[in-house]
C-alpha angles and dihedrals in degrees: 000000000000119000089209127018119200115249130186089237093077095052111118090200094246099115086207089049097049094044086060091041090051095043082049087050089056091045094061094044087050088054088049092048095045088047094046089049101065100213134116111349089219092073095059092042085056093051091050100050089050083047096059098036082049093048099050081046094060097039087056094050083044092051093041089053088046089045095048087038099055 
C-alpha cells in the first residue's frame, strides 16, 4: 500500500514539473516501503540519498521555469 498516491490535485499544470513531482511522490512511497519493511538499513539510507540529490535537482528546474516565466 502506497504512502502517498498521486492525485491530480496536486498537478501544477506544468507537464515537466508534475512528472518530477510524480517521480518524488514515488520516492517517498519507495523510502516508506524500505523503512516498513525492516530490513537492511542500507536500503533506506540509498533511497534517501536519491531522494535529496532528486530533490536539489527538481527545486533548481523549478527556480530556472520561475526565473524564464517572470
Amino acid at each position: 500500500m502506497a504512502f502517498l498516491d498521486w492525485q491530480e490535485a496536486y498537478s501544477v499544470k506544468v507537464p515537466e514539473l508534475d512528472q518530477q513531482h510524480q517521480r518524488l511522490v514515488g520516492m517517498l512511497n519507495r523510502l516508506h516501503d524500505a523503512l516498513r519493511a525492516g530490513g537492511d538499513p542500507a536500503v533506506a539510507q540509498k533511497v534517501v540519498e536519491e531522494l535529496v540529490l532528486y530533490t536539489q535537482h527538481h527545486f533548481a528546474a523549478e527556480e530556472r521555469l520561475m526565473e524564464t516565466s517572470g
